[in-house]
VOPAGU-2260 file (C-alpha; in pm, 1 decimal, decimal comma):
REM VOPAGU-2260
SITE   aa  ch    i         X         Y         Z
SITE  UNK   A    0   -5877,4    5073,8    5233,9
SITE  UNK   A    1   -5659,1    5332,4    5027,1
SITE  UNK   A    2   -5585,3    5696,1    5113,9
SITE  UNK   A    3   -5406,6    5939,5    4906,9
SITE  UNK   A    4   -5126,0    6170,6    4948,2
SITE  UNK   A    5   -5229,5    6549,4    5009,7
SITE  UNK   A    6   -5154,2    6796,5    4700,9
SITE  UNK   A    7   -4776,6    6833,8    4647,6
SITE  UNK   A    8   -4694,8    7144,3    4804,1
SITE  UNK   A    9   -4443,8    7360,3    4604,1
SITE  UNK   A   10   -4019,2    7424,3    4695,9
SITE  UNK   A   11   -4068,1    7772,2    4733,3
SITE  UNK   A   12   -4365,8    7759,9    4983,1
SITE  UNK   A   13   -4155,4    7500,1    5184,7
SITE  UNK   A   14   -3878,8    7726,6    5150,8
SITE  UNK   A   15   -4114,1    8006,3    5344,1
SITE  UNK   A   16   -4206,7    7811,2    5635,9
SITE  UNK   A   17   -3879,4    7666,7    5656,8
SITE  UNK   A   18   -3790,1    8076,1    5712,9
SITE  UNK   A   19   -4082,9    8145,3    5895,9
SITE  UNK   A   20   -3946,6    7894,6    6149,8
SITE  UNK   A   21   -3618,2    8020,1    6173,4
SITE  UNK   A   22   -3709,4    8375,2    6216,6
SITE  UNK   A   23   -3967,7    8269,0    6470,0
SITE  UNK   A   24   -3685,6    8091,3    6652,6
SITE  UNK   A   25   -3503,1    8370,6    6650,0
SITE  UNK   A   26   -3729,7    8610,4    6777,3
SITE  UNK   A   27   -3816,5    8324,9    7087,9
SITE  UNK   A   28   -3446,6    8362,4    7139,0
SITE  UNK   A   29   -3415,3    8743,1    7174,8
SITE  UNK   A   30   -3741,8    8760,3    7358,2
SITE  UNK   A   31   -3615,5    8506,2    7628,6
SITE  UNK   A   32   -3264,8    8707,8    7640,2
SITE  UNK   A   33   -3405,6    9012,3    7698,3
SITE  UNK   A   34   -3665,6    8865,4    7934,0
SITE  UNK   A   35   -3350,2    8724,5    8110,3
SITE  UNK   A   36   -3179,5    9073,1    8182,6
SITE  UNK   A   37   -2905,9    9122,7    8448,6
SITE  UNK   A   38   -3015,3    8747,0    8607,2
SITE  UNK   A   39   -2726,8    8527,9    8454,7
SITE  UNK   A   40   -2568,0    8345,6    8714,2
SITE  UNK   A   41   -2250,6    8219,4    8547,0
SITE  UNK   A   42   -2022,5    8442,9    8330,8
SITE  UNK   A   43   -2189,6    8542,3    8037,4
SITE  UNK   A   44   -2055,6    8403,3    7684,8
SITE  UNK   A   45   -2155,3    8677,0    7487,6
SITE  UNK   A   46   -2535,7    8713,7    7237,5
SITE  UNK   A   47   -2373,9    8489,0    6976,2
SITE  UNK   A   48   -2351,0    8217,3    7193,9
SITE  UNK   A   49   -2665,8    8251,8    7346,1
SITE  UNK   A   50   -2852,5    8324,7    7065,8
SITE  UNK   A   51   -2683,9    8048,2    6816,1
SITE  UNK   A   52   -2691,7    7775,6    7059,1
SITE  UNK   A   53   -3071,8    7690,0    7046,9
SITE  UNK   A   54   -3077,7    7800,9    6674,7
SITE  UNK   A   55   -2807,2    7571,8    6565,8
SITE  UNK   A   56   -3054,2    7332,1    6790,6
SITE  UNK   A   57   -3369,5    7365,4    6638,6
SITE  UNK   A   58   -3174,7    7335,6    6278,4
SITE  UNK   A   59   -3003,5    7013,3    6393,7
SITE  UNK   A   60   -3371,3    6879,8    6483,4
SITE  UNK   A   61   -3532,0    6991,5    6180,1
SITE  UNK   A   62   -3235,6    6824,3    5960,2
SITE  UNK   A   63   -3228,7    6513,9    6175,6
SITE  UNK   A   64   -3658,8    6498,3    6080,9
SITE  UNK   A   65   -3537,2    6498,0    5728,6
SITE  UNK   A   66   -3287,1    6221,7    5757,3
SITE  UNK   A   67   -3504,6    5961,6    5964,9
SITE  UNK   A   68   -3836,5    6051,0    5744,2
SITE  UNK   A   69   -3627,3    6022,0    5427,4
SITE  UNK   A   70   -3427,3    5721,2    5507,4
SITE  UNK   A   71   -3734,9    5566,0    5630,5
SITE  UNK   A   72   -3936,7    5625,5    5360,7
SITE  UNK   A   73   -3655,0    5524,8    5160,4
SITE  UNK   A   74   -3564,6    5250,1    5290,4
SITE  UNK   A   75   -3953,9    5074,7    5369,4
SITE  UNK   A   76   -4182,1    5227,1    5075,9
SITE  UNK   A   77   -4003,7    5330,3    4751,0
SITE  UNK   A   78   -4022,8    5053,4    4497,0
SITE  UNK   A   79   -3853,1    5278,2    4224,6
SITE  UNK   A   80   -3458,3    5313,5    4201,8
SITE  UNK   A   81   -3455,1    5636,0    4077,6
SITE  UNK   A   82   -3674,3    5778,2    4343,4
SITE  UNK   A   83   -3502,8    5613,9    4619,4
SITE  UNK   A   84   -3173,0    5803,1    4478,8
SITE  UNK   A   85   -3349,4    6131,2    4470,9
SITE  UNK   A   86   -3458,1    6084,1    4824,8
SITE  UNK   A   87   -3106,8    5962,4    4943,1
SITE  UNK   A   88   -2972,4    6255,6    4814,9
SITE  UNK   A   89   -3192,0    6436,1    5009,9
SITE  UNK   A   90   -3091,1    6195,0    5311,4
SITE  UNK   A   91   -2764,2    6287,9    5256,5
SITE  UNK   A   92   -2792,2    6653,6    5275,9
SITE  UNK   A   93   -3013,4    6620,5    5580,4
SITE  UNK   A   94   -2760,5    6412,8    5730,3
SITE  UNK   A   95   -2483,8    6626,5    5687,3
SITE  UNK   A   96   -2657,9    6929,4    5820,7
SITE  UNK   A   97   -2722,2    6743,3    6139,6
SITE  UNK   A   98   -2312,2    6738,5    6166,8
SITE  UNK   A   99   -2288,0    7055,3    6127,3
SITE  UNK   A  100   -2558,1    7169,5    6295,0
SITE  UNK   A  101   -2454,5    6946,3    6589,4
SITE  UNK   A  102   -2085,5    7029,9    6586,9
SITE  UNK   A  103   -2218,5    7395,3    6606,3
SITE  UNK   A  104   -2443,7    7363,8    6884,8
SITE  UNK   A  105   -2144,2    7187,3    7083,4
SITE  UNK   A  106   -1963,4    7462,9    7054,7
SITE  UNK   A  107   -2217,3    7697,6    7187,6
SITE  UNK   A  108   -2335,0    7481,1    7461,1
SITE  UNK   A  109   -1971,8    7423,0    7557,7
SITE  UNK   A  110   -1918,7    7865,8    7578,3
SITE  UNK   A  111   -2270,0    7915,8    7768,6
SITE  UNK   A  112   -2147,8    7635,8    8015,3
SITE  UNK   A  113   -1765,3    7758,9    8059,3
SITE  UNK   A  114   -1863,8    8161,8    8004,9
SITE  UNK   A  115   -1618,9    8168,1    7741,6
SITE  UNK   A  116   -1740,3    8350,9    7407,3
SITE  UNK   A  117   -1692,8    8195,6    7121,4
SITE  UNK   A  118   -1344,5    8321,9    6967,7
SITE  UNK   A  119   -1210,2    8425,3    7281,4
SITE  UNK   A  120    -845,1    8348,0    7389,0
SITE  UNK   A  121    -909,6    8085,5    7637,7
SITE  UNK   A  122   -1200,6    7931,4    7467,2
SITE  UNK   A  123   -1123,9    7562,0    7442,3
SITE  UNK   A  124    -907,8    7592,9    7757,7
SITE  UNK   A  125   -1116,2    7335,5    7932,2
SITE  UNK   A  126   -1325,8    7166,4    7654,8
SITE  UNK   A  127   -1167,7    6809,6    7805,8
SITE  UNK   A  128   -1366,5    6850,2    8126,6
SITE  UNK   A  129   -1667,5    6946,1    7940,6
SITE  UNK   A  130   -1670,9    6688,6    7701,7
SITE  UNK   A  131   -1644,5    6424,0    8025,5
SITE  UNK   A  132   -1943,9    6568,7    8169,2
SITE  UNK   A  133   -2287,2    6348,1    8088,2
SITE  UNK   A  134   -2399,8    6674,7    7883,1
SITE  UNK   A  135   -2049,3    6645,5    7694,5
SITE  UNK   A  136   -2038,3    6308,0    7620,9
SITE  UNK   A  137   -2369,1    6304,9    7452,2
SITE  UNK   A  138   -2366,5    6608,2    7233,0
SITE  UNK   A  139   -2016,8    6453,7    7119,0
SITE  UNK   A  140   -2175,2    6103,4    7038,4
SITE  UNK   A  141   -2464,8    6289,6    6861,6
SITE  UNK   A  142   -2214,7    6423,4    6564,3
SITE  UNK   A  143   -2039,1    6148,3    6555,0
SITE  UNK   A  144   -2297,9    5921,7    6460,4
SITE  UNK   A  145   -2472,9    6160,6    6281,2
SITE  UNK   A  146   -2141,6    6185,7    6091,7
SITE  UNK   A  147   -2177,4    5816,1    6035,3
SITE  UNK   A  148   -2478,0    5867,2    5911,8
SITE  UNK   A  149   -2376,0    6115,1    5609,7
SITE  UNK   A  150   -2086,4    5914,8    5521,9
SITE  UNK   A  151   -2341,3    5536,2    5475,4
SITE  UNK   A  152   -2560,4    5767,2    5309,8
SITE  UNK   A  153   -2375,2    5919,9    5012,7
SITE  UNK   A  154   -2188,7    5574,8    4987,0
SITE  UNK   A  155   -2578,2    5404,7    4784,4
SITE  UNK   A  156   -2921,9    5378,4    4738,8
SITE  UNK   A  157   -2987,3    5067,6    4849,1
SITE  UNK   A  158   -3263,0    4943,3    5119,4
SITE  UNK   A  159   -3039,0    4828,6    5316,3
SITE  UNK   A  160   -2849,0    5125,6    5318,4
SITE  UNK   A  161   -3183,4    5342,0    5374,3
SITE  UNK   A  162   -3297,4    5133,0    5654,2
SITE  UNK   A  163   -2951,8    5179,7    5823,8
SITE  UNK   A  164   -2912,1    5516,3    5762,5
SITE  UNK   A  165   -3264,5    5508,2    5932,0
SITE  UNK   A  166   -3127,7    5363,3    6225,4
SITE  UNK   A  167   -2836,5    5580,0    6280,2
SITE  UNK   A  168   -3073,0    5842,2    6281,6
SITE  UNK   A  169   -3247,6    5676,2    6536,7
SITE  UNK   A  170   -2939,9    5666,3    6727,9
SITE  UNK   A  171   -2914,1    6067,1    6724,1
SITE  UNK   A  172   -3255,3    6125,7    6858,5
SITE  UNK   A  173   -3160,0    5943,4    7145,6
SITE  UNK   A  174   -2877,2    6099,3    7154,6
SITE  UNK   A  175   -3084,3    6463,5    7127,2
SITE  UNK   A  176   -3330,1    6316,1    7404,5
SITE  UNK   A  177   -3029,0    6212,9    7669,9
SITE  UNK   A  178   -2931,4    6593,7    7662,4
SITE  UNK   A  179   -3244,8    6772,6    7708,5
SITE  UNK   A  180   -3326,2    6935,3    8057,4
SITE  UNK   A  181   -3590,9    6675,8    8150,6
SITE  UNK   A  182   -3335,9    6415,4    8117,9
SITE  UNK   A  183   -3157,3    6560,2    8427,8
SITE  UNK   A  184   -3547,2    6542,9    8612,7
SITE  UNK   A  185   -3624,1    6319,6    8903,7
SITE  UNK   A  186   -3801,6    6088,1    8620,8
SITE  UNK   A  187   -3529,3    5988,4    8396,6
SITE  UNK   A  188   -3607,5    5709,3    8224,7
SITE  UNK   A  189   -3970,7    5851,9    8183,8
SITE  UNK   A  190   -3881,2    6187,2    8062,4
SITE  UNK   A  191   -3632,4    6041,6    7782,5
SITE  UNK   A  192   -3814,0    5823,9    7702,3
SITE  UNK   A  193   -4085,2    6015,3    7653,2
SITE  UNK   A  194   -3834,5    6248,4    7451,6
SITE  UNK   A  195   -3739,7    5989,8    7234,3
SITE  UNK   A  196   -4066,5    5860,2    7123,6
SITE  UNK   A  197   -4171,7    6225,7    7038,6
SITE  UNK   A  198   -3829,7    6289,7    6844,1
SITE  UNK   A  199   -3867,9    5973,4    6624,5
SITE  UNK   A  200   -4250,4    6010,6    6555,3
SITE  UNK   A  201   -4232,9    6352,8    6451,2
SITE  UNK   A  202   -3880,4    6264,0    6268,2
SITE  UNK   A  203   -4061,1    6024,6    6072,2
SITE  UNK   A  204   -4348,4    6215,6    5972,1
SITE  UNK   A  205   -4228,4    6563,1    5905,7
SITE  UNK   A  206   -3882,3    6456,8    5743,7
SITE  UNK   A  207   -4130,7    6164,9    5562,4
SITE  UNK   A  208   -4333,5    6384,0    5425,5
SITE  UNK   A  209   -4110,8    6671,2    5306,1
SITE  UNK   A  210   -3902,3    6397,9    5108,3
SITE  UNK   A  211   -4261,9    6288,5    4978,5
SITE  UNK   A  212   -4314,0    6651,1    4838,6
SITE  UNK   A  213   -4010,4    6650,8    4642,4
SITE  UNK   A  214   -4045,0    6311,5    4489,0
SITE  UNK   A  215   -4244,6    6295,6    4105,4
SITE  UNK   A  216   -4625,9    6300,3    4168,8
SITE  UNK   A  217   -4662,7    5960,9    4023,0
SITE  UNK   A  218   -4400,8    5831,7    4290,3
SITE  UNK   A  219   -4613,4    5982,2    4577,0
SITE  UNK   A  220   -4885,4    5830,1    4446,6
SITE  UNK   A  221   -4730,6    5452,0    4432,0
SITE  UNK   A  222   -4651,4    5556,9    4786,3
SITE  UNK   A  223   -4931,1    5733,5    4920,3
SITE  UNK   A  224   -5185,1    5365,8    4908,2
SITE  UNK   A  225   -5225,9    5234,1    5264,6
SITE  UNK   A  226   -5381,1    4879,9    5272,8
SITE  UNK   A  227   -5485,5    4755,6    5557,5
Protein backbone atom coordinates (compact mmCIF):
# COMPACT_ATOMS: atom_id res chain seq x y z
CA UNK A 1 0.00 0.00 0.00
CA UNK A 2 1.56 3.53 -0.89
CA UNK A 3 0.43 6.96 0.34
CA UNK A 4 1.72 10.21 -0.72
CA UNK A 5 3.03 13.23 0.89
CA UNK A 6 0.43 16.22 1.18
CA UNK A 7 1.20 19.35 -1.24
CA UNK A 8 4.43 21.11 -0.17
CA UNK A 9 3.33 23.94 1.72
CA UNK A 10 5.31 27.18 1.00
CA UNK A 11 8.31 29.06 3.60
CA UNK A 12 6.38 32.01 3.87
CA UNK A 13 3.02 30.38 4.93
CA UNK A 14 5.09 28.33 7.53
CA UNK A 15 6.65 31.44 8.44
CA UNK A 16 2.86 32.81 9.35
CA UNK A 17 1.80 30.13 11.55
CA UNK A 18 5.06 29.90 13.03
CA UNK A 19 3.99 33.86 14.06
CA UNK A 20 0.58 33.12 14.56
CA UNK A 21 1.81 30.80 17.34
CA UNK A 22 4.00 33.05 18.94
CA UNK A 23 1.66 35.90 19.10
CA UNK A 24 -1.01 33.54 20.31
CA UNK A 25 1.41 32.53 23.06
CA UNK A 26 1.86 35.73 23.89
CA UNK A 27 -1.47 36.90 24.22
CA UNK A 28 -2.19 33.37 26.59
CA UNK A 29 0.60 34.90 28.58
CA UNK A 30 -0.77 38.43 29.18
CA UNK A 31 -4.26 37.10 29.53
CA UNK A 32 -3.16 34.68 32.41
CA UNK A 33 -1.04 37.73 34.03
CA UNK A 34 -3.65 39.92 34.10
CA UNK A 35 -6.11 37.21 35.13
CA UNK A 36 -3.53 36.67 37.97
CA UNK A 37 -3.73 40.32 39.47
CA UNK A 38 -2.58 41.20 43.03
CA UNK A 39 -2.59 37.07 43.88
CA UNK A 40 1.27 36.36 43.58
CA UNK A 41 2.40 34.73 46.53
CA UNK A 42 6.18 35.00 46.25
CA UNK A 43 8.00 38.27 45.30
CA UNK A 44 7.25 39.17 41.98
CA UNK A 45 10.21 39.05 39.26
CA UNK A 46 8.99 41.59 37.16
CA UNK A 47 6.54 41.10 33.34
CA UNK A 48 9.74 40.11 31.53
CA UNK A 49 10.23 37.27 33.50
CA UNK A 50 6.88 36.20 33.62
CA UNK A 51 6.03 36.76 30.32
CA UNK A 52 9.45 35.30 28.63
CA UNK A 53 9.59 32.30 30.71
CA UNK A 54 6.76 30.22 29.01
CA UNK A 55 7.62 31.94 25.63
CA UNK A 56 11.20 30.99 25.66
CA UNK A 57 9.26 27.49 26.61
CA UNK A 58 7.01 27.00 23.94
CA UNK A 59 10.07 28.10 21.44
CA UNK A 60 12.38 25.52 23.07
CA UNK A 61 9.48 22.84 22.33
CA UNK A 62 8.78 23.90 18.95
CA UNK A 63 12.74 23.82 18.09
CA UNK A 64 13.25 20.58 19.97
CA UNK A 65 10.02 19.13 17.34
CA UNK A 66 12.32 20.23 14.62
CA UNK A 67 15.42 18.51 15.80
CA UNK A 68 13.87 14.96 16.70
CA UNK A 69 11.51 15.06 13.37
CA UNK A 70 14.53 16.14 11.32
CA UNK A 71 17.13 13.92 12.75
CA UNK A 72 14.70 11.19 12.56
CA UNK A 73 13.74 11.56 9.30
CA UNK A 74 17.24 12.00 8.58
CA UNK A 75 18.62 9.54 10.03
CA UNK A 76 15.74 6.43 9.09
CA UNK A 77 14.27 7.61 5.54
CA UNK A 78 16.54 9.80 3.35
CA UNK A 79 18.40 7.69 0.85
CA UNK A 80 19.92 10.88 -0.86
CA UNK A 81 23.20 12.62 0.56
CA UNK A 82 22.39 15.83 -0.43
CA UNK A 83 19.02 15.85 1.15
CA UNK A 84 20.12 14.40 4.30
CA UNK A 85 22.66 17.56 4.44
CA UNK A 86 19.90 19.97 3.78
CA UNK A 87 17.89 18.47 6.54
CA UNK A 88 20.91 18.35 9.01
CA UNK A 89 21.35 21.75 8.50
CA UNK A 90 18.07 22.26 9.45
CA UNK A 91 18.79 19.82 12.52
CA UNK A 92 21.38 21.91 13.39
CA UNK A 93 19.63 25.13 13.60
CA UNK A 94 16.79 23.46 15.46
CA UNK A 95 19.21 22.15 17.78
CA UNK A 96 20.85 25.15 18.60
CA UNK A 97 17.70 27.07 19.22
CA UNK A 98 16.74 24.51 21.80
CA UNK A 99 20.12 25.84 23.72
CA UNK A 100 19.21 28.91 23.58
CA UNK A 101 15.88 28.69 24.05
CA UNK A 102 16.57 26.43 27.07
CA UNK A 103 19.37 28.48 28.59
CA UNK A 104 16.72 31.34 28.36
CA UNK A 105 13.94 29.72 29.97
CA UNK A 106 16.45 28.76 32.94
CA UNK A 107 16.99 31.97 33.52
CA UNK A 108 13.44 32.98 33.79
CA UNK A 109 12.31 30.05 35.72
CA UNK A 110 15.26 30.59 38.06
CA UNK A 111 13.88 34.80 38.63
CA UNK A 112 10.03 33.67 38.95
CA UNK A 113 11.28 31.04 41.59
CA UNK A 114 13.86 33.42 43.61
CA UNK A 115 11.63 36.88 42.86
CA UNK A 116 14.62 38.30 41.47
CA UNK A 117 14.08 40.20 37.99
CA UNK A 118 16.13 39.50 35.52
CA UNK A 119 19.12 42.17 35.59
CA UNK A 120 18.71 42.97 39.04
CA UNK A 121 21.71 43.32 41.48
CA UNK A 122 21.31 40.21 43.38
CA UNK A 123 20.08 38.11 40.58
CA UNK A 124 22.28 35.04 40.52
CA UNK A 125 22.85 35.46 44.29
CA UNK A 126 21.48 32.04 44.93
CA UNK A 127 21.38 30.30 41.48
CA UNK A 128 23.58 27.28 43.37
CA UNK A 129 20.59 26.34 45.49
CA UNK A 130 18.34 26.53 42.61
CA UNK A 131 20.19 24.62 40.31
CA UNK A 132 20.30 21.66 43.27
CA UNK A 133 16.68 21.66 43.42
CA UNK A 134 14.95 18.61 41.19
CA UNK A 135 13.44 21.61 38.99
CA UNK A 136 17.20 22.93 38.69
CA UNK A 137 18.89 20.01 37.93
CA UNK A 138 16.72 19.16 35.04
CA UNK A 139 16.33 22.38 33.17
CA UNK A 140 20.31 22.40 33.50
CA UNK A 141 20.65 18.80 31.98
CA UNK A 142 18.11 19.84 29.26
CA UNK A 143 20.76 22.52 27.62
CA UNK A 144 23.37 20.62 28.14
CA UNK A 145 22.42 17.83 26.13
CA UNK A 146 20.65 19.76 23.88
CA UNK A 147 24.03 21.51 23.51
CA UNK A 148 25.39 18.11 22.71
CA UNK A 149 23.10 17.77 20.37
CA UNK A 150 24.07 20.99 18.13
CA UNK A 151 27.62 20.33 18.44
CA UNK A 152 27.14 16.06 16.82
CA UNK A 153 24.97 17.74 14.51
CA UNK A 154 27.00 20.36 12.62
CA UNK A 155 30.04 17.89 13.01
CA UNK A 156 28.16 15.38 9.50
CA UNK A 157 25.53 14.03 7.67
CA UNK A 158 25.81 10.74 8.29
CA UNK A 159 23.00 8.11 9.58
CA UNK A 160 24.63 7.45 12.25
CA UNK A 161 25.05 10.84 13.16
CA UNK A 162 21.17 11.55 12.39
CA UNK A 163 20.02 8.69 14.39
CA UNK A 164 22.14 9.99 17.37
CA UNK A 165 21.37 13.33 17.10
CA UNK A 166 17.81 11.71 17.21
CA UNK A 167 18.48 10.28 20.39
CA UNK A 168 19.88 13.17 22.16
CA UNK A 169 16.84 14.75 21.31
CA UNK A 170 15.11 12.13 22.86
CA UNK A 171 17.05 12.73 25.85
CA UNK A 172 15.69 16.51 26.08
CA UNK A 173 12.10 15.60 25.93
CA UNK A 174 12.59 13.70 28.87
CA UNK A 175 14.32 16.09 30.17
CA UNK A 176 11.23 18.77 29.21
CA UNK A 177 8.74 16.02 30.68
CA UNK A 178 10.73 15.60 34.29
CA UNK A 179 10.07 19.45 34.77
CA UNK A 180 6.55 19.91 33.98
CA UNK A 181 3.96 20.44 36.89
CA UNK A 182 2.42 16.96 36.56
CA UNK A 183 5.72 15.52 37.20
CA UNK A 184 5.53 16.87 40.81
CA UNK A 185 1.64 14.99 40.90
CA UNK A 186 0.83 12.11 43.16
CA UNK A 187 1.27 9.92 39.76
CA UNK A 188 4.77 10.39 38.79
CA UNK A 189 5.84 7.89 36.79
CA UNK A 190 2.36 8.02 34.99
CA UNK A 191 2.22 11.64 34.38
CA UNK A 192 5.91 11.72 32.79
CA UNK A 193 5.53 9.24 31.23
CA UNK A 194 2.66 10.15 29.75
CA UNK A 195 4.58 13.55 29.02
CA UNK A 196 7.19 11.94 27.33
CA UNK A 197 5.34 9.83 24.94
CA UNK A 198 3.31 12.98 23.87
CA UNK A 199 6.65 15.13 23.52
CA UNK A 200 8.37 12.53 21.24
CA UNK A 201 5.25 11.67 19.06
CA UNK A 202 4.41 15.08 18.32
CA UNK A 203 8.40 15.84 18.05
CA UNK A 204 8.53 13.40 15.43
CA UNK A 205 5.71 14.35 13.42
CA UNK A 206 5.59 18.08 13.44
CA UNK A 207 9.52 18.63 13.34
CA UNK A 208 9.23 15.44 10.55
CA UNK A 209 7.15 17.01 8.56
CA UNK A 210 8.32 20.65 8.50
CA UNK A 211 11.88 19.25 7.44
CA UNK A 212 9.74 17.25 4.74
CA UNK A 213 8.37 20.67 3.39
CA UNK A 214 11.64 22.10 2.84
CA UNK A 215 13.25 19.17 1.17
CA UNK A 216 13.01 19.08 -3.15
CA UNK A 217 9.55 17.67 -4.12
CA UNK A 218 11.11 14.72 -5.74
CA UNK A 219 12.87 13.92 -2.28
CA UNK A 220 9.44 14.00 -0.47
CA UNK A 221 8.22 11.92 -2.83
CA UNK A 222 11.08 9.02 -2.48
CA UNK A 223 10.05 9.56 1.11
CA UNK A 224 6.50 9.95 1.26
CA UNK A 225 5.86 5.72 -0.03
CA UNK A 226 4.75 3.67 3.00
CA UNK A 227 4.82 -0.13 2.31
CA UNK A 228 3.40 -2.19 4.43
Amino acid sequence: MTAAVPRRVSAPVIALVLVTLLVLALISVLAADAASGDNLVLRDAGALSRAGGPIASMIADLAAALTLGGAVVSGWLLREQADRARAMTLVAIGAATTTLARGMSLAFSYAVATGQSVGSARFGSDLNVFLATDLGIWLVTAVAIAATATTIAVTGTSRGTARTVAVAAGLVAFSSAMTGHAGGGEDHEVATSTMLVHLLAVGIWLGGLAVLQLLPATSRDDVAVVRG
